[in-house]
N, C-alpha and C positions, 0 to 999 in steps of 0.2 A: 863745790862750794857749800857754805854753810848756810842753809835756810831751815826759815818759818811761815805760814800764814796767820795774819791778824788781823782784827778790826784796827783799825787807825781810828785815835780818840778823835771829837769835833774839839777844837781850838779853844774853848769856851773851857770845856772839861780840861783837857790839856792843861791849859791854865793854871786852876785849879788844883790840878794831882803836882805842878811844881812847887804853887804856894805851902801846901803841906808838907810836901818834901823837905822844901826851908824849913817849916816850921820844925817839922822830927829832926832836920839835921840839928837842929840845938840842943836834942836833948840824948839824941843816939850818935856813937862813932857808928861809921864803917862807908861804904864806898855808894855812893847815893848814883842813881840812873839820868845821865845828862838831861837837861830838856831837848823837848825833841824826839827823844828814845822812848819815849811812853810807850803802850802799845798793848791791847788785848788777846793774848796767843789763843787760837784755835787749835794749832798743829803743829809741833815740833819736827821737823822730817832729818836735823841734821845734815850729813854733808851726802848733796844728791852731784850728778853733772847734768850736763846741758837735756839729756834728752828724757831727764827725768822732772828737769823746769818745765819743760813744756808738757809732760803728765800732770804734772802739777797744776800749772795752769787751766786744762781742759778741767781738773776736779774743780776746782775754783769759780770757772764758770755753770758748773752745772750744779753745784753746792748750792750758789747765790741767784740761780734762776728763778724769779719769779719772787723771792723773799725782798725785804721792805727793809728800811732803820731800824736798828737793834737798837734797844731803849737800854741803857748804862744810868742803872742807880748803884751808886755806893753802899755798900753792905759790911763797911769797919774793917779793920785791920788784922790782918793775919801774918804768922809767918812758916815757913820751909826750912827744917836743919835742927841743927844745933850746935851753939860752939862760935868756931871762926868760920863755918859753914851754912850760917843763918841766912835768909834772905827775909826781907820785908816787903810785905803788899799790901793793895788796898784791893776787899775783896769787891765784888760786883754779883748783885743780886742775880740768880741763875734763871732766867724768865724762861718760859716755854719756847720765846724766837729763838733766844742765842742757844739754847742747849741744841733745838733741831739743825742749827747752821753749823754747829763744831760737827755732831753724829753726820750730818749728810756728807759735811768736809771731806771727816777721817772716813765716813764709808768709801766716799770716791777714791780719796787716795789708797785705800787698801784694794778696790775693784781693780787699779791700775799699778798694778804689782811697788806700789811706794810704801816705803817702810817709814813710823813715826813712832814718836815717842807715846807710849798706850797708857799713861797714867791716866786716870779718871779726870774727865776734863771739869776744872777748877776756876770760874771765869776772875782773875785777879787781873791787875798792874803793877810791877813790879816796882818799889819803892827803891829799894838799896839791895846791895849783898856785901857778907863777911861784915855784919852789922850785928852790933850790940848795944840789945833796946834792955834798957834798965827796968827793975823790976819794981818801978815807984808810977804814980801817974803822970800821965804824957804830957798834962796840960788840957787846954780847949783846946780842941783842934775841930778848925772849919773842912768839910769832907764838901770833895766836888757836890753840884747841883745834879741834878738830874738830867740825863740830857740823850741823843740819840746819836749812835754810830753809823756813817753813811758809804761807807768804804770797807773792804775787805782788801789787803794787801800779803802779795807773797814778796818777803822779806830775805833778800840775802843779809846774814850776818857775818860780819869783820869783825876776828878776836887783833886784839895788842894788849900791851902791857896797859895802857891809860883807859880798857876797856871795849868794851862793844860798838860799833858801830852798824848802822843800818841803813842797805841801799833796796830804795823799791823796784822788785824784778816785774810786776805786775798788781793792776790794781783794778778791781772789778765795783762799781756802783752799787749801791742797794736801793 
């Protein structure tokens, strides 16, 4: 199966990252991320099987041991690509919690022989992909409030044609 682990946004935030989504979806084509599907990647691990979930999981809990709400401030818009290969995000300020919570993540999962995706970790939300943002002003756009992340979740992803989908295999409190 297809996973990741992420912070799951608080509802509030959530919110928020849809309303702007509407809003860019008026000024940009391309394939905008369902509500719901929001999400802050820690760790990309791709396609693991079952007894590598449960490695997974064991990093997870000891990632998030003893760490607290990761505080998610908006940090403006960025994107990944070029072309039909663009993606759109909203970045998120890289604070001393969240950076220490991805490295302790991706350490555990590399102590436990799991393999991820090793780009430099980039705290965003994924706004749209195969999007084409026009090279004029966006507009005013209201960016989420500030707010606190209280959940970590390891995420199986479902690819289809109409996109991605996400079921929570595991989810650890902060």
């Amino acid at each position: 199966m297809r996973a990741f682990a992420a912070l799951e946004l608080p509802e509030a935030f959530a919110d928020e990252v849809v309303a702007l989504s509407h809003r860019l979806a008026t000024v940009c084509e391309g394939r905008f991320v369902e509500e719901g599907n929001h999400h802050l990647t820690l760790a990309f691990l791709g396609e693991i099987d079952d007894a590598e979930v449960r490695r997974a999981m064991d990093a997870l809990d000891d990632a998030c041991a003893g760490a607290g709400p990761i505080e998610l401030v908006p940090d403006g818009l960025g994107t990944f690509g070029h072309g039909r290969a663009t993606t759109l995000w909203l970045g998120v300020r890289p604070d001393d919690e969240l950076s220490l919570l991805a490295l302790r993540l991706r350490t555990g999962l590399a102590a436990r022989g799991l393999a991820y995706d090793e780009k430099p970790f980039l705290p965003h939300v994924t706004l749209a992909r195969r999007v084409r943002v026009p090279r004029c002003e966006l507009g005013n756009l209201a960016f989420p409030l500030p707010d606190e992340a209280r959940r970590v979740t390891l995420f199986r992803s479902i690819l289809s044609p109409e996109g991605a989908s996400y079921k929570p295999l595991y989810t650890v409190d902060l």
